[in-house]
N, CA and C atoms of all chains as a GROMACS GRO file, in nm:
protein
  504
    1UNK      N    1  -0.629  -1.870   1.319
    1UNK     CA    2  -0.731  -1.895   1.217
    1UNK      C    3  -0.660  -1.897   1.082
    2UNK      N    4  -0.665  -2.018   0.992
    2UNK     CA    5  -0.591  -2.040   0.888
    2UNK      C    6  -0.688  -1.919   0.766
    3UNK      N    7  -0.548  -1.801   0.706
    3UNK     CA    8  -0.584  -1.697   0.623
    3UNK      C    9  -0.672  -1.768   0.521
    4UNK      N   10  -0.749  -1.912   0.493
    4UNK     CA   11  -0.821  -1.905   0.404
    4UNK      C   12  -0.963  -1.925   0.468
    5UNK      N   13  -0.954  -1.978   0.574
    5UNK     CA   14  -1.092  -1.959   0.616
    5UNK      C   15  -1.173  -1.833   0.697
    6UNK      N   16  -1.066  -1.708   0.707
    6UNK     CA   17  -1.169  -1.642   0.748
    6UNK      C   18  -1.253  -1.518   0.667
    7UNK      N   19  -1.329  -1.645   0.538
    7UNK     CA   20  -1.402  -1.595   0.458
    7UNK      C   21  -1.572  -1.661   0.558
    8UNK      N   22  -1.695  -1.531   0.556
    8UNK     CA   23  -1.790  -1.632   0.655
    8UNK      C   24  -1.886  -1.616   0.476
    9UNK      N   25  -1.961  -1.756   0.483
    9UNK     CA   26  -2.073  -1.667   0.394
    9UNK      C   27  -2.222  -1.706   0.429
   10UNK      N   28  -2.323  -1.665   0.319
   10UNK     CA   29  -2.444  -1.623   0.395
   10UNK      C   30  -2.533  -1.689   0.253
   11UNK      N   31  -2.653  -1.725   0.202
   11UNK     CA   32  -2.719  -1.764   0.107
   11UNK      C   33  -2.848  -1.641   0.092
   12UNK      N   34  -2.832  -1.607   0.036
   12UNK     CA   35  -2.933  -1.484   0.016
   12UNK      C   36  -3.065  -1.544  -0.026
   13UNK      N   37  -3.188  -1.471   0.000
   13UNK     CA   38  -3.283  -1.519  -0.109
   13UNK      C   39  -3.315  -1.510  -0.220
   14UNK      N   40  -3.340  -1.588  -0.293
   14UNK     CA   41  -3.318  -1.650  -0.429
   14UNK      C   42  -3.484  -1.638  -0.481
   15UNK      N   43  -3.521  -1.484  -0.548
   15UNK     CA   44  -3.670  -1.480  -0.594
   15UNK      C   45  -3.693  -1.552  -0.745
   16UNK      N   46  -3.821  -1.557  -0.744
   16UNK     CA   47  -3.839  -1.643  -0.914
   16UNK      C   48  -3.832  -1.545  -1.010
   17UNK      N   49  -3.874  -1.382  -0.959
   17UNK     CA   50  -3.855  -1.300  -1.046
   17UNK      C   51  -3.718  -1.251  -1.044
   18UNK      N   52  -3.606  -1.282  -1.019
   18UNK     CA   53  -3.479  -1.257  -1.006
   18UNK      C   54  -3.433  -1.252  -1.168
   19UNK      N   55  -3.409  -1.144  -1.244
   19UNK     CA   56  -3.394  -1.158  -1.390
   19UNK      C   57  -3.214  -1.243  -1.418
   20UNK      N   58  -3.151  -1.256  -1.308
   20UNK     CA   59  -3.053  -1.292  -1.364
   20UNK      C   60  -2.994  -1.438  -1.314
   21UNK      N   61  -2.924  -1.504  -1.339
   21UNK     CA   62  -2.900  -1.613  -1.296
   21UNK      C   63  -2.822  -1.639  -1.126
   22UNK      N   64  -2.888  -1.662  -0.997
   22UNK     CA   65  -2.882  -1.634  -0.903
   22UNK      C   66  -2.756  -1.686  -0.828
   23UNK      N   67  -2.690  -1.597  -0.699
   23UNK     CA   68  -2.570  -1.642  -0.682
   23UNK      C   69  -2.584  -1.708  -0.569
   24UNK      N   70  -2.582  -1.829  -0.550
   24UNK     CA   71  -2.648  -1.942  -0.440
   24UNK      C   72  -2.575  -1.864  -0.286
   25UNK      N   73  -2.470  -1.835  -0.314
   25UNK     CA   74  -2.389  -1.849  -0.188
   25UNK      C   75  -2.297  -1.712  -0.185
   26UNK      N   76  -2.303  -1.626  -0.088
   26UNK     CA   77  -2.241  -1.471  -0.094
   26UNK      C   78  -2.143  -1.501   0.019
   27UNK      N   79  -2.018  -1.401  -0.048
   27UNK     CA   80  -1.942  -1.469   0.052
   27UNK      C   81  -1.851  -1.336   0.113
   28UNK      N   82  -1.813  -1.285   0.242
   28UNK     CA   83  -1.768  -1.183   0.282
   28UNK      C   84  -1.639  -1.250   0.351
   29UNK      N   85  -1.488  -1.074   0.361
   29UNK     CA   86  -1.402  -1.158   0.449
   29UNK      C   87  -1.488  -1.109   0.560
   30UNK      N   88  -1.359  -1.148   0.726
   30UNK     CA   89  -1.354  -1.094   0.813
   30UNK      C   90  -1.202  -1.092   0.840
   31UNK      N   91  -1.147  -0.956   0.759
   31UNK     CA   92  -0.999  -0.991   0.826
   31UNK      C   93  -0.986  -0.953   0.980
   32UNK      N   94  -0.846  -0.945   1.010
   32UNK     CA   95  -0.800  -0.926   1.173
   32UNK      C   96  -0.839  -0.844   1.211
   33UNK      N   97  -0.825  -0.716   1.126
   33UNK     CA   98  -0.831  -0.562   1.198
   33UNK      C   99  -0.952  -0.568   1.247
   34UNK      N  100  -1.080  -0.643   1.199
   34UNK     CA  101  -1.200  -0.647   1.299
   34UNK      C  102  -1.201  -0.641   1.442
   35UNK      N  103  -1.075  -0.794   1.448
   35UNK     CA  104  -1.086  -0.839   1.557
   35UNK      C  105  -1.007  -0.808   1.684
   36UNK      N  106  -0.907  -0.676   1.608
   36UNK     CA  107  -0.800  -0.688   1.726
   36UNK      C  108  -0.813  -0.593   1.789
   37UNK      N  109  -0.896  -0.485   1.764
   37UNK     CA  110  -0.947  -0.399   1.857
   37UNK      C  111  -0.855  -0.304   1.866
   38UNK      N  112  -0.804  -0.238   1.952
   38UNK     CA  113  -0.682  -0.158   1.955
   38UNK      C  114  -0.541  -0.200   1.919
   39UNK      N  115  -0.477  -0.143   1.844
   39UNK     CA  116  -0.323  -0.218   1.761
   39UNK      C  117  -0.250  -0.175   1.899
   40UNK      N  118  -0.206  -0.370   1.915
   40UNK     CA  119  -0.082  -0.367   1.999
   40UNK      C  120   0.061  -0.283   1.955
   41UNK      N  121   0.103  -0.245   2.010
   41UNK     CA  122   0.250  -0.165   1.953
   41UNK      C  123   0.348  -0.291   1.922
   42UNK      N  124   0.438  -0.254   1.857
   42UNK     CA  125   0.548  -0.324   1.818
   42UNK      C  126   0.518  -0.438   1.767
   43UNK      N  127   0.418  -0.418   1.657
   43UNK     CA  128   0.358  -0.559   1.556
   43UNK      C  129   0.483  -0.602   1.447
   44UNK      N  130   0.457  -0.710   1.376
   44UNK     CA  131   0.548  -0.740   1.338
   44UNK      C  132   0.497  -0.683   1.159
   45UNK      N  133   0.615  -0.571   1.118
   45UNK     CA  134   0.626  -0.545   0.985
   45UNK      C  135   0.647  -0.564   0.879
   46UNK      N  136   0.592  -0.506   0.737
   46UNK     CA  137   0.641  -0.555   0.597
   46UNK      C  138   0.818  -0.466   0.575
   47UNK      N  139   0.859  -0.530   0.517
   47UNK     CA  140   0.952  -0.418   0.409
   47UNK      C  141   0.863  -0.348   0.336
   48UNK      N  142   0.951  -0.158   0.312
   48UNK     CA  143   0.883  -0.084   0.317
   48UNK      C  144   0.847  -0.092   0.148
   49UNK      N  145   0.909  -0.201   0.023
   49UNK     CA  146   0.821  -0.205  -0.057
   49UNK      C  147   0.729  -0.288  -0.087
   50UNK      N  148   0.711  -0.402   0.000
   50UNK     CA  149   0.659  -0.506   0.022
   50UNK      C  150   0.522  -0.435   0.091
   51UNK      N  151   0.543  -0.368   0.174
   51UNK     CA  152   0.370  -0.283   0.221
   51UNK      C  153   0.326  -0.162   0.108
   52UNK      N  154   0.440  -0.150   0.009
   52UNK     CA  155   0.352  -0.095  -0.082
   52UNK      C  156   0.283  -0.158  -0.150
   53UNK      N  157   0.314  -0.283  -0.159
   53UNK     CA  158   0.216  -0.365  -0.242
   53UNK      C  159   0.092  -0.409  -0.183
   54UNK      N  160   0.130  -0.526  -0.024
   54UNK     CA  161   0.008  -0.516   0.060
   54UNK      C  162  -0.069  -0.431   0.081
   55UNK      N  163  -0.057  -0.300   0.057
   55UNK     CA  164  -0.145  -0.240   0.101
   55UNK      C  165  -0.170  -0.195   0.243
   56UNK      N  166  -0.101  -0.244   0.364
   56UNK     CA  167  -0.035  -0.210   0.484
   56UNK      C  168   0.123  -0.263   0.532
   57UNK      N  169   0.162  -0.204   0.664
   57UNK     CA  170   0.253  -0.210   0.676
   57UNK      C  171   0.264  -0.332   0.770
   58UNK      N  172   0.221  -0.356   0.863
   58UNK     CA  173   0.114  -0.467   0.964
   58UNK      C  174   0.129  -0.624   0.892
   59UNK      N  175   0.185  -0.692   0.922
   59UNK     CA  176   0.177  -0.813   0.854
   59UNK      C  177   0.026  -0.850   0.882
   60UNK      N  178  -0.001  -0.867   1.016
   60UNK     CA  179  -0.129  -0.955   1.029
   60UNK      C  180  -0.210  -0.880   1.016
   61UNK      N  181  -0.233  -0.790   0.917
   61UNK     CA  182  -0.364  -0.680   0.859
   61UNK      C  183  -0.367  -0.682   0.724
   62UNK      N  184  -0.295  -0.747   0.660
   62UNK     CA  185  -0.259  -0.823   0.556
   62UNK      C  186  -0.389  -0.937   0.496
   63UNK      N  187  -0.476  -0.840   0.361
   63UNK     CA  188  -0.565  -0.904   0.380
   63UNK      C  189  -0.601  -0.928   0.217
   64UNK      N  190  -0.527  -0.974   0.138
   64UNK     CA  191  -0.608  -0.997  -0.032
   64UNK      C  192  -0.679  -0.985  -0.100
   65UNK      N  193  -0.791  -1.023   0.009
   65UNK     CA  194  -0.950  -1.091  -0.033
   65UNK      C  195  -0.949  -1.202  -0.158
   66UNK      N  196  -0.847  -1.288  -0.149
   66UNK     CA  197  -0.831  -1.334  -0.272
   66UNK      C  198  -0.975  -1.398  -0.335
   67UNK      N  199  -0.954  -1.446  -0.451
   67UNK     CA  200  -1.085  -1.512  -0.511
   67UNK      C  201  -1.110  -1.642  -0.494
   68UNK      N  202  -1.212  -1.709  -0.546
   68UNK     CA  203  -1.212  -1.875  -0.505
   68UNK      C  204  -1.120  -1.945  -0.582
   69UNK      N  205  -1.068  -1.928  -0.752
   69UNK     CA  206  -0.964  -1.970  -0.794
   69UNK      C  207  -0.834  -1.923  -0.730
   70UNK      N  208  -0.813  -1.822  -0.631
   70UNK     CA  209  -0.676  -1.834  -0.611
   70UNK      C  210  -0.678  -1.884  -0.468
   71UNK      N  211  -0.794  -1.886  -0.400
   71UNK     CA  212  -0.811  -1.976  -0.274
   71UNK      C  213  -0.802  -2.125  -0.308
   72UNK      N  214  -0.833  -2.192  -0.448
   72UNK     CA  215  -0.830  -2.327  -0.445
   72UNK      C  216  -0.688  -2.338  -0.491
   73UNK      N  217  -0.574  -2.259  -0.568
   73UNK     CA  218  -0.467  -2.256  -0.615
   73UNK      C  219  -0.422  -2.233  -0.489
   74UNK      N  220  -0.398  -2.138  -0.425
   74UNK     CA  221  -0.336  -2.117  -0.364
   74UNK      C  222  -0.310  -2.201  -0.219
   75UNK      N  223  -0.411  -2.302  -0.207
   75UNK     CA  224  -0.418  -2.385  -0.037
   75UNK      C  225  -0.299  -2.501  -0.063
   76UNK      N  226  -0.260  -2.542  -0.217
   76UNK     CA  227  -0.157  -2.587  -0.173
   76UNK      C  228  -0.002  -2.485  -0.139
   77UNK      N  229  -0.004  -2.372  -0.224
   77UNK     CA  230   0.108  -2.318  -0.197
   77UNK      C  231   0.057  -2.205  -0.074
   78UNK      N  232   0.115  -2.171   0.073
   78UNK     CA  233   0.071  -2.077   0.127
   78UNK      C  234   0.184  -1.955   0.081
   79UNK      N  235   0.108  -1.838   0.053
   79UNK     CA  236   0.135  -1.709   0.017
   79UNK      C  237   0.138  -1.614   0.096
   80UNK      N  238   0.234  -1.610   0.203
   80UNK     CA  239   0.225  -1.549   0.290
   80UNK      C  240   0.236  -1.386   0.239
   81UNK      N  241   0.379  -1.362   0.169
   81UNK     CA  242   0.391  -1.234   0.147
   81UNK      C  243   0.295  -1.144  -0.005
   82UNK      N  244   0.306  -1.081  -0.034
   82UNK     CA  245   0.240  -1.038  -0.175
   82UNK      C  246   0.310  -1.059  -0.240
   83UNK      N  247   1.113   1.287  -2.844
   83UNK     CA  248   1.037   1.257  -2.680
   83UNK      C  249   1.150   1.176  -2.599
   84UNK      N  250   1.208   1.214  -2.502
   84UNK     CA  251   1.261   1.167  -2.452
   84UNK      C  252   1.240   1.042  -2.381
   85UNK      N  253   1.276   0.955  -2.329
   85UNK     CA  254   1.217   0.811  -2.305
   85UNK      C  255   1.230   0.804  -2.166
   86UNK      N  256   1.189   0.772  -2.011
   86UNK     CA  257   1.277   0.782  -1.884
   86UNK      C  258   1.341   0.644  -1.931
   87UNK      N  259   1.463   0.693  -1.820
   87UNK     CA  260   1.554   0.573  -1.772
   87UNK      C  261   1.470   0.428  -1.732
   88UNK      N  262   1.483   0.318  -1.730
   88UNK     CA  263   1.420   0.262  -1.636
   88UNK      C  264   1.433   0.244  -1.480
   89UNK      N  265   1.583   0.311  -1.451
   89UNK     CA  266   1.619   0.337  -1.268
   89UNK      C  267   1.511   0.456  -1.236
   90UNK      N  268   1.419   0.530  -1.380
   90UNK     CA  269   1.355   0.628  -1.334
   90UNK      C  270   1.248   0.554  -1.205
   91UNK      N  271   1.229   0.412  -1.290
   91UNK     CA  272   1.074   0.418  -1.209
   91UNK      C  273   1.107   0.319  -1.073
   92UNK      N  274   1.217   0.249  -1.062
   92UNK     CA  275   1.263   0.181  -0.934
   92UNK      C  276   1.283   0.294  -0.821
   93UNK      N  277   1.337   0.397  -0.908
   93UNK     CA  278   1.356   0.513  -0.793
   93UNK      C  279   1.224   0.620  -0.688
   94UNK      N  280   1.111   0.600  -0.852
   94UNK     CA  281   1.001   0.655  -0.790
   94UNK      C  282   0.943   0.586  -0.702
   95UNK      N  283   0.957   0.433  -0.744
   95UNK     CA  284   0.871   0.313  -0.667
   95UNK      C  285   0.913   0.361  -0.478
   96UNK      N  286   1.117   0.347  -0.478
   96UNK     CA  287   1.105   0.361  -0.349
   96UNK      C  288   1.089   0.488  -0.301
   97UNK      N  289   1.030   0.590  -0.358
   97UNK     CA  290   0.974   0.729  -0.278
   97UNK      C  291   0.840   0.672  -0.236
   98UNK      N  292   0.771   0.635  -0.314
   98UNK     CA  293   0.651   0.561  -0.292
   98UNK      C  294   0.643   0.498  -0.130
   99UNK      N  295   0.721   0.396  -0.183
   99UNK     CA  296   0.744   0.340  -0.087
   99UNK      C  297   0.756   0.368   0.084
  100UNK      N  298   0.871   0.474   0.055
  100UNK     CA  299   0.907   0.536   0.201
  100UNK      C  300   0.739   0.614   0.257
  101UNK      N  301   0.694   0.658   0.104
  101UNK     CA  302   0.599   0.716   0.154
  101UNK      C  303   0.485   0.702   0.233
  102UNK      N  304   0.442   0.547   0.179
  102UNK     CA  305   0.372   0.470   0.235
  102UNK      C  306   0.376   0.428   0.336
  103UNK      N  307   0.495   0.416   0.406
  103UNK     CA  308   0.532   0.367   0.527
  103UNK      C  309   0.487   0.520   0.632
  104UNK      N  310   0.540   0.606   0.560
  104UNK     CA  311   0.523   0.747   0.628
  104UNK      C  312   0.366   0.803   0.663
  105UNK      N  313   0.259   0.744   0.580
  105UNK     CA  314   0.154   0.741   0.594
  105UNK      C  315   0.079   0.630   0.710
  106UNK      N  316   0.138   0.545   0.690
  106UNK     CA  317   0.085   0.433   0.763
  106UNK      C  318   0.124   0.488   0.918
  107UNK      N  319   0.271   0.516   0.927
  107UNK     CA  320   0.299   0.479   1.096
  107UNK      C  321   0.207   0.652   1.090
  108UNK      N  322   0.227   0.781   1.050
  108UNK     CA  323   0.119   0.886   1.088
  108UNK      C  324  -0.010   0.849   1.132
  109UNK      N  325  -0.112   0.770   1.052
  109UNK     CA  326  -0.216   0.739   1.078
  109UNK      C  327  -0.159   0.655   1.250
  110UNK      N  328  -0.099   0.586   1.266
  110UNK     CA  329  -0.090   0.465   1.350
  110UNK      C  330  -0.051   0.589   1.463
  111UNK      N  331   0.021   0.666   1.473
  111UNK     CA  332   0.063   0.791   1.574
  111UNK      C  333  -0.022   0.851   1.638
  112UNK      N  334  -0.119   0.852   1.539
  112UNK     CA  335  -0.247   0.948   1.604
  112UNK      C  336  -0.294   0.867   1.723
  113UNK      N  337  -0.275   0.738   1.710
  113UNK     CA  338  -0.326   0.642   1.802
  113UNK      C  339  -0.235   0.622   1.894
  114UNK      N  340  -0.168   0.639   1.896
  114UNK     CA  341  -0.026   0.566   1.965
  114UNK      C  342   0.061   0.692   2.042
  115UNK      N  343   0.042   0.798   2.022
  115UNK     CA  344   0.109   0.891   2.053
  115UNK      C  345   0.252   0.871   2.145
  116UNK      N  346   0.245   0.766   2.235
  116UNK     CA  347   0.405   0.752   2.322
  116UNK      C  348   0.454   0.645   2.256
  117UNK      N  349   0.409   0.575   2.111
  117UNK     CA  350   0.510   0.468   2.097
  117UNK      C  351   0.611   0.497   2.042
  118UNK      N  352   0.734   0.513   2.123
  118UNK     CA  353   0.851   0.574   2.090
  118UNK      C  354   0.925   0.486   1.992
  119UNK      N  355   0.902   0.383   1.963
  119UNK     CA  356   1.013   0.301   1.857
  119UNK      C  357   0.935   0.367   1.718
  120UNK      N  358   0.824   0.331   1.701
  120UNK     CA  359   0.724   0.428   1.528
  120UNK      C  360   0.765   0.541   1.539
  121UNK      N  361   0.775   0.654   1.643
  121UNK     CA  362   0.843   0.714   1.615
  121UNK      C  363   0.977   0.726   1.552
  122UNK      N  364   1.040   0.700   1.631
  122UNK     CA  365   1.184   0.667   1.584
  122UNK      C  366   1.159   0.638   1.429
  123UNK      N  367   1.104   0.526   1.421
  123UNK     CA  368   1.074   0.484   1.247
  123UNK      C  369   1.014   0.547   1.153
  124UNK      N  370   0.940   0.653   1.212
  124UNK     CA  371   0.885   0.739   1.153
  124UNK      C  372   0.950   0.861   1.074
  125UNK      N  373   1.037   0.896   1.162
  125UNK     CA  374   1.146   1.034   1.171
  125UNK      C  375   1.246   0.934   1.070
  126UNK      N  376   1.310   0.803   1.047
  126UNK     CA  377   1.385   0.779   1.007
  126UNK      C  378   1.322   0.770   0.853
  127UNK      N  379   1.216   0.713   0.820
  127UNK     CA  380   1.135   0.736   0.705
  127UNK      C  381   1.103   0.860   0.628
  128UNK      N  382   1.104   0.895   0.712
  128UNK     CA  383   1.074   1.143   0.662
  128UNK      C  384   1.222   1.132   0.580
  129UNK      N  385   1.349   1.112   0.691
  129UNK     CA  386   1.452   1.138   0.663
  129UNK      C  387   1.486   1.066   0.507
  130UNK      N  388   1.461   0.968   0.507
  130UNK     CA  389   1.485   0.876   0.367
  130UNK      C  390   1.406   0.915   0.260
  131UNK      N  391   1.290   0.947   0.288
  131UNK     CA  392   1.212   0.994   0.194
  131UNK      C  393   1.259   1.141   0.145
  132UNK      N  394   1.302   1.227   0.230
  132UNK     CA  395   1.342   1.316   0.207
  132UNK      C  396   1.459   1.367   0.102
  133UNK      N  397   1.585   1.262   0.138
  133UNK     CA  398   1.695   1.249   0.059
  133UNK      C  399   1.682   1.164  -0.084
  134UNK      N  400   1.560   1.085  -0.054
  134UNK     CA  401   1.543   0.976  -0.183
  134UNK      C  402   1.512   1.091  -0.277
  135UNK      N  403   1.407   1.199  -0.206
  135UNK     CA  404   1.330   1.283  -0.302
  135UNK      C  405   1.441   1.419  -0.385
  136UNK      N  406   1.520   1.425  -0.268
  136UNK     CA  407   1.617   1.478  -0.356
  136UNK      C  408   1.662   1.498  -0.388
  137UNK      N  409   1.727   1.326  -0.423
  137UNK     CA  410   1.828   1.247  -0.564
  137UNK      C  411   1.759   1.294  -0.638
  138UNK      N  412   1.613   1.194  -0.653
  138UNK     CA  413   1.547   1.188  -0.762
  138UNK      C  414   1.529   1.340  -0.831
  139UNK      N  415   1.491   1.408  -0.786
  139UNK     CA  416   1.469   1.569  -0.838
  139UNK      C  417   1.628   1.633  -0.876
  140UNK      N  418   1.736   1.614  -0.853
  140UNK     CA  419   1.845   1.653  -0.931
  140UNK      C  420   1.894   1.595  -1.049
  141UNK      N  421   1.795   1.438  -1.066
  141UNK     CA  422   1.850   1.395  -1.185
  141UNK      C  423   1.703   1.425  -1.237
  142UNK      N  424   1.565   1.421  -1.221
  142UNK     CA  425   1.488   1.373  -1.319
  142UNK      C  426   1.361   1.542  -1.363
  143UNK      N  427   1.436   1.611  -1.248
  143UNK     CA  428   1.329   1.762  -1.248
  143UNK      C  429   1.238   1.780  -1.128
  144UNK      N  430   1.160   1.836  -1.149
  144UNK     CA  431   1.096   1.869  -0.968
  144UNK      C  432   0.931   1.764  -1.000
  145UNK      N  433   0.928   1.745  -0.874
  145UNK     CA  434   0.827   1.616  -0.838
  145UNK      C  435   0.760   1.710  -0.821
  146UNK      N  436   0.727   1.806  -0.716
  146UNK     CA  437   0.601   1.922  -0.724
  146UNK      C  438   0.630   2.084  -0.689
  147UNK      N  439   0.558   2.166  -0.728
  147UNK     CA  440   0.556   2.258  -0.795
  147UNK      C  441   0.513   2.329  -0.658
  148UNK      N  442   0.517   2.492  -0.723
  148UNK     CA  443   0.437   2.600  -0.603
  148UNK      C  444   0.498   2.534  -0.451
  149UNK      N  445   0.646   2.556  -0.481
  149UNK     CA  446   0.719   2.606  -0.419
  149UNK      C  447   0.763   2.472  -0.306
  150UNK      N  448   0.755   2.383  -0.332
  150UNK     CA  449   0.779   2.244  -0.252
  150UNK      C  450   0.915   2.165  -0.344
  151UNK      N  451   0.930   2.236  -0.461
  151UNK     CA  452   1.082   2.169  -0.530
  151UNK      C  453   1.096   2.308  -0.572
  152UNK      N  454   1.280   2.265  -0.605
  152UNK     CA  455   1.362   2.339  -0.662
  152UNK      C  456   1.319   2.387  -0.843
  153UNK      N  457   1.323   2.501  -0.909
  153UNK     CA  458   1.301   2.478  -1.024
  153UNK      C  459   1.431   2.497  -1.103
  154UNK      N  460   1.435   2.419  -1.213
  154UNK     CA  461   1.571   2.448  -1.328
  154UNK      C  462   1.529   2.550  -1.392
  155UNK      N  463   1.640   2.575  -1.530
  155UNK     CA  464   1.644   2.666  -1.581
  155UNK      C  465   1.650   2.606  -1.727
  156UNK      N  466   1.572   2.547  -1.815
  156UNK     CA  467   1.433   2.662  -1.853
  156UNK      C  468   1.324   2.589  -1.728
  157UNK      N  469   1.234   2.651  -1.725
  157UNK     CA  470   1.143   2.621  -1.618
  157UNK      C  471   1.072   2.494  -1.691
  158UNK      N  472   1.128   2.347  -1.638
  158UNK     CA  473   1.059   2.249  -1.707
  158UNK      C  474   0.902   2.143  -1.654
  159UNK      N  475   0.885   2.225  -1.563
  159UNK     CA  476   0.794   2.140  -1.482
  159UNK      C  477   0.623   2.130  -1.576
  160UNK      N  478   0.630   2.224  -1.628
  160UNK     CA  479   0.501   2.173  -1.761
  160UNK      C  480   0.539   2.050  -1.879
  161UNK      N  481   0.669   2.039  -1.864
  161UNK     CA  482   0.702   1.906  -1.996
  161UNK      C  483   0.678   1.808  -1.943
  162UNK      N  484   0.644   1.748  -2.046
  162UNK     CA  485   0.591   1.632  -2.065
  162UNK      C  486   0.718   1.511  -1.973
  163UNK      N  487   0.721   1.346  -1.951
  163UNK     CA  488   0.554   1.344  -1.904
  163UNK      C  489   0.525   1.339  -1.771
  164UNK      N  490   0.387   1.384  -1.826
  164UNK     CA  491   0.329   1.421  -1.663
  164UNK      C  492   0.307   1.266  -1.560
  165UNK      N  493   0.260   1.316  -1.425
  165UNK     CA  494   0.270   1.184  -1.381
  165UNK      C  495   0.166   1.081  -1.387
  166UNK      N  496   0.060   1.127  -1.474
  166UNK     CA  497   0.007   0.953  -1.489
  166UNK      C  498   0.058   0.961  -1.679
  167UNK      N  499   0.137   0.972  -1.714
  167UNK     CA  500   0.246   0.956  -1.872
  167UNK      C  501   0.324   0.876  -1.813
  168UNK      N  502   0.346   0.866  -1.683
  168UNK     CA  503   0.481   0.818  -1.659
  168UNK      C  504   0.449   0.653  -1.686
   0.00000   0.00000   0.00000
């Protein structure tokens, strides 16, 4: 699953008394760790200052949440590491 | 006021660092209990972290107090700066 699409999103309802200007489209990740259920052993790792930055040590748990400007910047360059 | 080095904060970064790793594979142990290679990596991370911690504390003073570092002489661990000064 290419790291920019596994953003899912959802359209909320949109009231008339809503005092503020409404956000059409809400958008959540789903990174891996959802999906992988129990961590296989011997995953493949960051350098140990490189997961200080990610935020894990786990490459494929490796998760940004980047924003929509750095999702539209970023699909031409892929950013694998932090 | 004395100013740190700037190797002060590359040096803290990789205590950090080791540390983080030391946190991560612990949490991951609890789960894993026979994976003998995190181990291994684990024990080798203590070890690094250990010695990183004390370089850093013979050149820069004690990282923490009540009895987990060494203290100098005058007792400097109240001077300034503290660690979010740093």
């Amino acid at each position: 699953m290419n790291r920019h699409t596994w953003y899912r999103t959802y359209r909320p309802y949109i009231s008339p008394m809503d005092p503020c200007p409404p956000i059409k489209v809400k958008r959540y990740s789903t990174p891996p760790n959802l999906f992988v259920g129990f961590q296989p052993p011997g995953l493949e790792q960051f350098p140990a200052l490189a997961a200080l930055k990610a935020g894990t040590l786990w490459k494929c748990f490796y998760d940004p949440y980047y924003s929509l400007k750095e999702l539209k910047r970023g699909s031409e360059n892929e950013t694998a590491s932090p | 006021m004395k100013q740190l080095p700037p190797e002060y904060y590359s040096e803290l970064e990789e205590i950090q660092a080791a540390d983080f790793v030391i946190v991560e594979l612990a949490l991951y142990l609890h789960t894993h209990p026979d994976d003998l290679d995190a181990i291994k990596q684990y024990n080798e991370y203590v070890k690094l972290s250990k010695s990183l911690k004390k370089a850093f504390e013979r050149k820069y003073g004690a990282l923490t107090s009540f009895g987990y570092s060494f203290a100098r002489c005058p007792f400097d661990y109240k001077e300034a700066p503290w660690p979010w000064q740093v």
